[in-house]
N, CA, C and O atoms as a printed pandas DataFrame, in Angstrom:
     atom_number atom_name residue_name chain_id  residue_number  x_coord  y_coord  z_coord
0              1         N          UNK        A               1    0.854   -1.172    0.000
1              2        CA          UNK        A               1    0.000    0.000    0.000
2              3         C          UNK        A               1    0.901    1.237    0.000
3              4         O          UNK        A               1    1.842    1.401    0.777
4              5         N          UNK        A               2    0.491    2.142   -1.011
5              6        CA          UNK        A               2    1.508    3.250   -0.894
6              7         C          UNK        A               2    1.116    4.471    0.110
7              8         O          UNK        A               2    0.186    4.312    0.901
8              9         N          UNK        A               3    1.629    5.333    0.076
9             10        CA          UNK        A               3    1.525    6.400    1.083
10            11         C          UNK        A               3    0.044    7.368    0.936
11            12         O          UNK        A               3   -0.536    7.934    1.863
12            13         N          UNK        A               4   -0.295    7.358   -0.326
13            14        CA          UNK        A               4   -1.346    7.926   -0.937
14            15         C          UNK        A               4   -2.314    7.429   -0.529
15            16         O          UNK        A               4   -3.233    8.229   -0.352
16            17         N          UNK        A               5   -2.650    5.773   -0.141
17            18        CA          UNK        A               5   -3.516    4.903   -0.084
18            19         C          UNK        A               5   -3.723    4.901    1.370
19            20         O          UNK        A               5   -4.820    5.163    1.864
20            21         N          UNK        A               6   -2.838    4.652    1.956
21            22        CA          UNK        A               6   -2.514    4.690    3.907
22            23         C          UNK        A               6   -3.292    5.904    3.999
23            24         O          UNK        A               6   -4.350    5.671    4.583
24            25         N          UNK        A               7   -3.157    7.271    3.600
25            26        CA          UNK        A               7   -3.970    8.037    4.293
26            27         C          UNK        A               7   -5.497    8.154    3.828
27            28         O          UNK        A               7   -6.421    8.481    4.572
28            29         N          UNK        A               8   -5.589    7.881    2.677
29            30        CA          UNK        A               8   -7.070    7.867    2.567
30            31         C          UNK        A               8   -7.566    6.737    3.294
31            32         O          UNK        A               8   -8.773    6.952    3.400
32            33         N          UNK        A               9   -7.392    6.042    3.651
33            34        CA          UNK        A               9   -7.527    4.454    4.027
34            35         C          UNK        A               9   -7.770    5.093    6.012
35            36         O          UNK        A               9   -8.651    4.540    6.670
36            37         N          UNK        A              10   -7.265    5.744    6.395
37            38        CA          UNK        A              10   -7.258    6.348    7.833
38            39         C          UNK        A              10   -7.702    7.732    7.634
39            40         O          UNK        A              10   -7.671    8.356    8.694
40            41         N          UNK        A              11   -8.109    8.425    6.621
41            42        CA          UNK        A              11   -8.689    9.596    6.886
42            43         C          UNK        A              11  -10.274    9.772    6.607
43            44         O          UNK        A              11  -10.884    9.294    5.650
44            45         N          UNK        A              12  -10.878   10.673    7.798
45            46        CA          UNK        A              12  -11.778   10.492    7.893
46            47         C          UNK        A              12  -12.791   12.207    7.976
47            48         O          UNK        A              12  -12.111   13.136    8.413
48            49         N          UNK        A              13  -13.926   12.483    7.680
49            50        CA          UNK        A              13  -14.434   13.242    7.798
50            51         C          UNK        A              13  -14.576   13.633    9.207
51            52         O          UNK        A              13  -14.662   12.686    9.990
52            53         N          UNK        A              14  -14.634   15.170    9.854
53            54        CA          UNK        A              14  -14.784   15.693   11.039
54            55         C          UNK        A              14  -15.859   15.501   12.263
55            56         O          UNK        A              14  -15.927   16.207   13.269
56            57         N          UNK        A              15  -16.605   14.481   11.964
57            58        CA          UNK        A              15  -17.963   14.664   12.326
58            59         C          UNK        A              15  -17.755   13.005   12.791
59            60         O          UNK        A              15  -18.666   12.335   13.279
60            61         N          UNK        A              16  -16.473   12.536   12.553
61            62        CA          UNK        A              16  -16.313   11.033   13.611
62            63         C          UNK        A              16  -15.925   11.914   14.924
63            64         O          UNK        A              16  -16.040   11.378   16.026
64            65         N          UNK        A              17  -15.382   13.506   14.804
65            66        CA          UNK        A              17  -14.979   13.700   16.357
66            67         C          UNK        A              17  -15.857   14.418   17.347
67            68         O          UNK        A              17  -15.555   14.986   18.397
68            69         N          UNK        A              18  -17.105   14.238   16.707
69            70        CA          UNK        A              18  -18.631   14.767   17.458
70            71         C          UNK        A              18  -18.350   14.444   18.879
71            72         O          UNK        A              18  -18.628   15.306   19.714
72            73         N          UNK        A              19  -17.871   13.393   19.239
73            74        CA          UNK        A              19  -17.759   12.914   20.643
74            75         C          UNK        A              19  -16.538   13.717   21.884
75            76         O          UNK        A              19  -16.562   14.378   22.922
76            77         N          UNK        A              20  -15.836   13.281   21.186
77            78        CA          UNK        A              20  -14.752   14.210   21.793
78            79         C          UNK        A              20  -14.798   15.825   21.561
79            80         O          UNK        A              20  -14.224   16.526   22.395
80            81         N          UNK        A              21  -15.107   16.111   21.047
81            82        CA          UNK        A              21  -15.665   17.658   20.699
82            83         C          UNK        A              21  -16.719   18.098   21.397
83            84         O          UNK        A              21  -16.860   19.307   21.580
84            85         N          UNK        A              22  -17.793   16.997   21.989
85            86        CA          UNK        A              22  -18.647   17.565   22.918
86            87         C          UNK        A              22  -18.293   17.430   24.489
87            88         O          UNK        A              22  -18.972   17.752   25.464
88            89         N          UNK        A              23  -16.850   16.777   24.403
89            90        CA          UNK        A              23  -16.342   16.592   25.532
90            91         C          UNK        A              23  -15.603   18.292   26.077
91            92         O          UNK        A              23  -15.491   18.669   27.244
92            93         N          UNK        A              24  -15.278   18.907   25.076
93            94        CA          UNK        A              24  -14.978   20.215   25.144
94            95         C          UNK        A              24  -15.926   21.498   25.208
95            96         O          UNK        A              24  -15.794   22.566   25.807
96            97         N          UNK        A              25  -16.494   21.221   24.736
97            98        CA          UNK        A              25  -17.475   22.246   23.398
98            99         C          UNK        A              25  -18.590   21.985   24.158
99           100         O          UNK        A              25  -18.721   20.764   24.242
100          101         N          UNK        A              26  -19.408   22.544   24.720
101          102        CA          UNK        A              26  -20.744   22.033   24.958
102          103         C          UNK        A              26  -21.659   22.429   24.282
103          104         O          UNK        A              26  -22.654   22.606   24.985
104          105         N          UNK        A              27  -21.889   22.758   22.810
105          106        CA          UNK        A              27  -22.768   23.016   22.154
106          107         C          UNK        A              27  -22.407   22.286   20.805
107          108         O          UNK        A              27  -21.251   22.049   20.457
108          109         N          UNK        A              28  -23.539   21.958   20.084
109          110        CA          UNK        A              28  -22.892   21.492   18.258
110          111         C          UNK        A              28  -21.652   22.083   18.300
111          112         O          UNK        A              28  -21.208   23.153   18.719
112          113         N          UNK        A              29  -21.232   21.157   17.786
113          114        CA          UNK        A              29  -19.277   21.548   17.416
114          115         C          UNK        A              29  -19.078   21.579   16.092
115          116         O          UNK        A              29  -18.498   22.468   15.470
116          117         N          UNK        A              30  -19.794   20.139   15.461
117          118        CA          UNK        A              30  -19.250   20.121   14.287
118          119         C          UNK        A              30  -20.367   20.876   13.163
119          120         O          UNK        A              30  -20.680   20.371   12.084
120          121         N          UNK        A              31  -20.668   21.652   13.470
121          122        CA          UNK        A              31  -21.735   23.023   12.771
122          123         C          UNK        A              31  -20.985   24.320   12.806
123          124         O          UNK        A              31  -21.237   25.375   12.222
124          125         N          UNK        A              32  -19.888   23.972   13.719
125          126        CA          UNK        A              32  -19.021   25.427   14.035
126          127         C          UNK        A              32  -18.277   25.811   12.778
127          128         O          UNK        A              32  -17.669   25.054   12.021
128          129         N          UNK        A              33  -18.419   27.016   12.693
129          130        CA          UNK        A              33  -17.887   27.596   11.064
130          131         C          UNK        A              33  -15.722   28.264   11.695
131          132         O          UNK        A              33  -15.227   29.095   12.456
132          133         N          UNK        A              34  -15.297   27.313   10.833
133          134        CA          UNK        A              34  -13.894   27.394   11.347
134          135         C          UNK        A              34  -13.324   28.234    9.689
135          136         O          UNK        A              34  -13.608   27.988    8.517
136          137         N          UNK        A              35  -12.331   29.385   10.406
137          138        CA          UNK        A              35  -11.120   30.030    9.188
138          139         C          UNK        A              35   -9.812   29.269    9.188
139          140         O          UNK        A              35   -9.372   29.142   10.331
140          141         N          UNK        A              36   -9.148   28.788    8.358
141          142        CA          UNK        A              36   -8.085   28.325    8.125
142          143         C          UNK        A              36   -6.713   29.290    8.118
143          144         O          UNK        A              36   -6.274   29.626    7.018
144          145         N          UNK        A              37   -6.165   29.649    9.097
145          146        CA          UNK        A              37   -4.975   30.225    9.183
146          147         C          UNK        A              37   -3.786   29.784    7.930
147          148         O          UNK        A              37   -2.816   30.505    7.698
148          149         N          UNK        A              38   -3.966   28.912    7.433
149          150        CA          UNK        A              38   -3.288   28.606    6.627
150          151         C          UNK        A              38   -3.462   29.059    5.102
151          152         O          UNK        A              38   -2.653   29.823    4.576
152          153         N          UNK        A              39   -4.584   28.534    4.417
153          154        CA          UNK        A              39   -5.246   29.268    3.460
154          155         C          UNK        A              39   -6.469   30.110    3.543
155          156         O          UNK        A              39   -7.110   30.484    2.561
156          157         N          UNK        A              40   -6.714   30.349    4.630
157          158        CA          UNK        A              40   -7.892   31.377    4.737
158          159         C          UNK        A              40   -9.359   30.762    4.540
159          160         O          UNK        A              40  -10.237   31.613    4.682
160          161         N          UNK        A              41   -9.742   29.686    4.294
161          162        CA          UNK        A              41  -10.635   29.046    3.811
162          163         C          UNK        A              41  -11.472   28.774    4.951
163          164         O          UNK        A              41  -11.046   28.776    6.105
164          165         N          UNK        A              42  -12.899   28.495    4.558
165          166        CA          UNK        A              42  -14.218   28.665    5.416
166          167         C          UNK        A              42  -15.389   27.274    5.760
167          168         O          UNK        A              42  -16.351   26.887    5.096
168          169         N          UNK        A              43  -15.010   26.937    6.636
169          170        CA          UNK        A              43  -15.836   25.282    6.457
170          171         C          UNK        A              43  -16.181   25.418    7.963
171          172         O          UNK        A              43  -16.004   26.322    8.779
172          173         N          UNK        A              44  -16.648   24.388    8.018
173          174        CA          UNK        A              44  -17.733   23.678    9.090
174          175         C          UNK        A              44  -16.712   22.429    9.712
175          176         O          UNK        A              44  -16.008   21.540    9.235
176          177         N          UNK        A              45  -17.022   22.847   10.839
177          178        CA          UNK        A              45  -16.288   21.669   11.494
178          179         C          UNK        A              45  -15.399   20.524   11.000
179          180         O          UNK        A              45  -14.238   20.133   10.873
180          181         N          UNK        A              46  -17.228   20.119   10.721
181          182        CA          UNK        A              46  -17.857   18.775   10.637
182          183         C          UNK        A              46  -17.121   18.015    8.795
183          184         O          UNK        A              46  -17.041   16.883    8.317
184          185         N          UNK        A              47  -16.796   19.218    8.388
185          186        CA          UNK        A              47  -15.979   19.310    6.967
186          187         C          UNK        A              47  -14.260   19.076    7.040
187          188         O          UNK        A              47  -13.553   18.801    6.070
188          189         N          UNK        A              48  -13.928   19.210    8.059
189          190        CA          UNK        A              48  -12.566   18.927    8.006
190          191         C          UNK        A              48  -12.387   17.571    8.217
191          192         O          UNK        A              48  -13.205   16.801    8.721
192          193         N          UNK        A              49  -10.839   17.216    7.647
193          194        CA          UNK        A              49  -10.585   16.024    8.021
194          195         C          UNK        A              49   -9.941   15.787    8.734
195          196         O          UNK        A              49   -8.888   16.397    8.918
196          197         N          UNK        A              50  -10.405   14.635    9.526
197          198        CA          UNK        A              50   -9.955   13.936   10.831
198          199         C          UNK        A              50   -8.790   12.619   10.799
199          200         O          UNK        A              50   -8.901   11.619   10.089
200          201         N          UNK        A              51   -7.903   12.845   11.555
201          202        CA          UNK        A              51   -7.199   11.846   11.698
202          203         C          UNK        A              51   -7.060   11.359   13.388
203          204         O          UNK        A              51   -7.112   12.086   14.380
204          205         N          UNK        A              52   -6.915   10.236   13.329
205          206        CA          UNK        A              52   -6.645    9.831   15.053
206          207         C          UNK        A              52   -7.604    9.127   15.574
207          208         O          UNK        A              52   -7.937    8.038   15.105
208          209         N          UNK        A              53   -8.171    9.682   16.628
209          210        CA          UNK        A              53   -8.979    9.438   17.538
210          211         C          UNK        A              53   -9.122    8.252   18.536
211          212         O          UNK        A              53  -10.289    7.979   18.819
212          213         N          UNK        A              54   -8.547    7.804   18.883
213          214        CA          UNK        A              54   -7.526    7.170   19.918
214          215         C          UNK        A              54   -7.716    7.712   21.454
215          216         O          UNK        A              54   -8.187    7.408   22.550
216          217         N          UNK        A              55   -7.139    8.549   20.871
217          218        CA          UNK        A              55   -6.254    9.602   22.278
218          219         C          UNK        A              55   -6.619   10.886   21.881
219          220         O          UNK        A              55   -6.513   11.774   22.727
220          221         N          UNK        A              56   -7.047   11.183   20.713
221          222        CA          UNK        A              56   -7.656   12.512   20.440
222          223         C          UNK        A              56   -7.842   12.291   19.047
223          224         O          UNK        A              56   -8.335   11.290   18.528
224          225         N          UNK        A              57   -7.337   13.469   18.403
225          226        CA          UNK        A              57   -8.005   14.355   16.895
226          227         C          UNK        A              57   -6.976   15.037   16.203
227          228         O          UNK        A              57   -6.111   15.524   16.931
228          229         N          UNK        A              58   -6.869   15.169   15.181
229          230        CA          UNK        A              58   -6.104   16.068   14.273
230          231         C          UNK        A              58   -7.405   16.657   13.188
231          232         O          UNK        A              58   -7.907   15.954   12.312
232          233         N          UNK        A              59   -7.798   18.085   13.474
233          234        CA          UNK        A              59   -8.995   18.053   12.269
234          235         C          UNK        A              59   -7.941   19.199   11.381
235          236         O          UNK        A              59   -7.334   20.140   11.893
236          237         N          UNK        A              60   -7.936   18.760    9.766
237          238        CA          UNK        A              60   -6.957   19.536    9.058
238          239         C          UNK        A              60   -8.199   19.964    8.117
239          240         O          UNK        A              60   -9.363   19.571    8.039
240          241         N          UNK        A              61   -7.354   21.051    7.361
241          242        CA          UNK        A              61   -8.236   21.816    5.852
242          243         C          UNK        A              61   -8.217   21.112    5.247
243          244         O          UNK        A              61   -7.317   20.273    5.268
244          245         N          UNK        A              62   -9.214   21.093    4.384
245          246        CA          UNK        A              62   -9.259   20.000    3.396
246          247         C          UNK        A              62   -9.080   20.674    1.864
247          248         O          UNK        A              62   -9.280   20.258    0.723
248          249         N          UNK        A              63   -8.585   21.965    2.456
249          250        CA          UNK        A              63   -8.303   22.654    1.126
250          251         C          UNK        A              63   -6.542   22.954    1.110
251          252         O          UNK        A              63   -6.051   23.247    0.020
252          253         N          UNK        A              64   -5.961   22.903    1.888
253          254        CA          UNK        A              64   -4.551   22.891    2.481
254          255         C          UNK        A              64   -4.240   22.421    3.359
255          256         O          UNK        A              64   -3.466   23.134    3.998
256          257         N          UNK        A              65   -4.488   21.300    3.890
257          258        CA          UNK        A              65   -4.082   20.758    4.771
258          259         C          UNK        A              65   -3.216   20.893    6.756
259          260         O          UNK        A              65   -2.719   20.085    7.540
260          261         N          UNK        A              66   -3.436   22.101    6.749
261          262        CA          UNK        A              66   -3.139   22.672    7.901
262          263         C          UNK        A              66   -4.154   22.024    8.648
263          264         O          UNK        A              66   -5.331   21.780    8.382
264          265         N          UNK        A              67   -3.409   21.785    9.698
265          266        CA          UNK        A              67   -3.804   21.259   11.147
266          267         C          UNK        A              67   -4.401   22.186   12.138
267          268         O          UNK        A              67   -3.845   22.795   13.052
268          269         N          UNK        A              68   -5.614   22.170   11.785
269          270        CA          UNK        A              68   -6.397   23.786   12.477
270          271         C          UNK        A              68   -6.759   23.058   13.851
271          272         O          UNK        A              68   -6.360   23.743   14.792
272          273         N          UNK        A              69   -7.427   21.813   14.284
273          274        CA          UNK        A              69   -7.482   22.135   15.476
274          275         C          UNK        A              69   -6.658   20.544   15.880
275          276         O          UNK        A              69   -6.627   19.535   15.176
276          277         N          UNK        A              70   -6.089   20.742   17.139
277          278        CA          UNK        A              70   -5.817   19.241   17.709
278          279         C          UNK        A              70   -6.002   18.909   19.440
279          280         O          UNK        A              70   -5.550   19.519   20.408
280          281         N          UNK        A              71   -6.713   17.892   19.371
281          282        CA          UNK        A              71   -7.328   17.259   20.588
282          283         C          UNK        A              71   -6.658   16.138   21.331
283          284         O          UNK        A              71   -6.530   15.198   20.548
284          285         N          UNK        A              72   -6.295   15.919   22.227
285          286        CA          UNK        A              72   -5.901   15.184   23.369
286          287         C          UNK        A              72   -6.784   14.847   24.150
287          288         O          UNK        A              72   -7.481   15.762   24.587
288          289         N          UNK        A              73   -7.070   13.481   24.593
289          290        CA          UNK        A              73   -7.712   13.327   25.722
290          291         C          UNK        A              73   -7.153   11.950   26.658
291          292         O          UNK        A              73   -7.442   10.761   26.519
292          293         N          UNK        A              74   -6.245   12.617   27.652
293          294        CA          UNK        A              74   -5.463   11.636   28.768
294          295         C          UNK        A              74   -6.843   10.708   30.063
295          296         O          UNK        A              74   -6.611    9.960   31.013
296          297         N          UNK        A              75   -7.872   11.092   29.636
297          298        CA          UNK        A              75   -8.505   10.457   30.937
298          299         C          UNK        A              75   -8.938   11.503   31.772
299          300         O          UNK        A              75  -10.090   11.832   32.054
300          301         N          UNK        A              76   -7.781   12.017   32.159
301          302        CA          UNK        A              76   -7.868   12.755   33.503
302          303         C          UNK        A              76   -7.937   14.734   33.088
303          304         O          UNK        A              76   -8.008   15.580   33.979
304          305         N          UNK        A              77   -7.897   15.037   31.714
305          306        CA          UNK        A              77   -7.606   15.968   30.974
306          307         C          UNK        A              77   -7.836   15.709   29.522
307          308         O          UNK        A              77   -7.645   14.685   28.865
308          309         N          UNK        A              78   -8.359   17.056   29.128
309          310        CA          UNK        A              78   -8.589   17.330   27.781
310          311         C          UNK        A              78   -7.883   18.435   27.232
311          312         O          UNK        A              78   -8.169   19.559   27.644
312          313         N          UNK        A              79   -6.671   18.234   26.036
313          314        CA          UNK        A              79   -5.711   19.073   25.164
314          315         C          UNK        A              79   -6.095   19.520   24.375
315          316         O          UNK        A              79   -6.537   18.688   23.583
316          317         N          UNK        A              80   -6.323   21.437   23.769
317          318        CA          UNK        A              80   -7.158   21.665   22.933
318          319         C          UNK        A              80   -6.234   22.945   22.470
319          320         O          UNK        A              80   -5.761   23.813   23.203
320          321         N          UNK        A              81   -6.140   22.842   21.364
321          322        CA          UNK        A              81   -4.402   23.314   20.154
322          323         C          UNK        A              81   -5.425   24.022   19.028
323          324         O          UNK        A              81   -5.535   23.501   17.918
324          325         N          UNK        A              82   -5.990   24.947   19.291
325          326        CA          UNK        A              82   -6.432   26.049   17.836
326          327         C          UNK        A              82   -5.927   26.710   17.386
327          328         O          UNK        A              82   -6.476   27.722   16.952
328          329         N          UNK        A              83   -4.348   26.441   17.227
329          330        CA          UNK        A              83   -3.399   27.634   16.106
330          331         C          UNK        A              83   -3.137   27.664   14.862
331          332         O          UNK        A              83   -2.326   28.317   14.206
332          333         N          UNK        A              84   -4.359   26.433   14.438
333          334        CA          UNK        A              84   -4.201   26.481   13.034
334          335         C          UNK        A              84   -5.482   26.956   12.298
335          336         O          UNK        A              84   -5.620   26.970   11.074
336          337         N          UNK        A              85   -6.582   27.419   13.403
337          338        CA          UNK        A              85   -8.014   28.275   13.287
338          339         C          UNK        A              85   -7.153   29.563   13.527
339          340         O          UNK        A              85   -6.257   29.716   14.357
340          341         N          UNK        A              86   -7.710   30.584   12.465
341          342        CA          UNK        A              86   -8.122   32.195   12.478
342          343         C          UNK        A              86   -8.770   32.504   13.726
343          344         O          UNK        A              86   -8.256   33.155   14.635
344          345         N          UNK        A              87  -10.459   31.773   13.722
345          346        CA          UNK        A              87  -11.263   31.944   14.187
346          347         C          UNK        A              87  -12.160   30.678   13.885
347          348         O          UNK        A              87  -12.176   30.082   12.808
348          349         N          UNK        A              88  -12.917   30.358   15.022
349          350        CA          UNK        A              88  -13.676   29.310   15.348
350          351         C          UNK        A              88  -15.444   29.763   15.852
351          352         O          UNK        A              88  -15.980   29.864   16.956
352          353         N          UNK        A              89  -15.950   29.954   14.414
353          354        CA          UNK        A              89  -17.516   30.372   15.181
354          355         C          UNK        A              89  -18.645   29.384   15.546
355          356         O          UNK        A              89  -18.984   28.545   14.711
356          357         N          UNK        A              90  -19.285   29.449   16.839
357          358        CA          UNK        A              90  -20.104   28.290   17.229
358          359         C          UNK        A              90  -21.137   29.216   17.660
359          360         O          UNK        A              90  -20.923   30.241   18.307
360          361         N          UNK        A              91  -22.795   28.605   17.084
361          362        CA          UNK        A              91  -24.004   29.117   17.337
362          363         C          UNK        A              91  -24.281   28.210   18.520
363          364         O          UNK        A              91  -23.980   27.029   18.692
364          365         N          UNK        A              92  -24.980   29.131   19.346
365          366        CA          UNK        A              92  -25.751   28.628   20.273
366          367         C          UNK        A              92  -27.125   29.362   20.354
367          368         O          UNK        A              92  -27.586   30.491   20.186
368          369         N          UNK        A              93  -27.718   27.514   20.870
369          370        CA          UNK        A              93  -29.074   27.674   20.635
370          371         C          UNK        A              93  -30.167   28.506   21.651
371          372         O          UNK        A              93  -29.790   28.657   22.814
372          373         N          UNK        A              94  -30.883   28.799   21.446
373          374        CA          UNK        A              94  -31.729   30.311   21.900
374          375         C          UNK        A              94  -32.317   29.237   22.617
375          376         O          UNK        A              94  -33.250   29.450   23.392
């Protein structure tokens, strides 16, 4: 299997990390409208792609590949890395 194949083969849409994201987030997460520090680009959570989830998350652009947000979760603590979001907008419900 080549390298091309390995990651499609383990990559996954954003919306497998609904769980762990509500472990943070207490509102819809993956509805949250995220900017890409990297290319500037405008998506939904739930649109990025996910790698991991194990022990956490890697959610990257799916238009450049920057690693906008990354998640840890030890048990006892939750690791939460948004330096690859501009900005991270989340509606909450009325």
């Amino acid at each position: 299997m080549n390298e091309a194949d390995l990651e499609s083969a383990i990559r996954l849409d954003g919306n497998v990390a609904a769980g762990i994201l509500a472990e943070v987030f207490r509102c819809e997460s993956t509805s949250a409208t995220t900017v890409c520090s990297g290319c500037g680009a405008v998506a939904q959570m739930g649109s990025l792609l996910a790698y991991g989830l194990d022990m956490g998350a890697v959610l990257r652009c799916p238009h450049c590949d920057t690693a906008i947000l990354r998640l840890g979760a030890t048990g006892e603590a939750l690791w939460v890395d948004l330096r690859g979001a501009v900005s991270v907008r989340f509606v909450l419900s009325s």
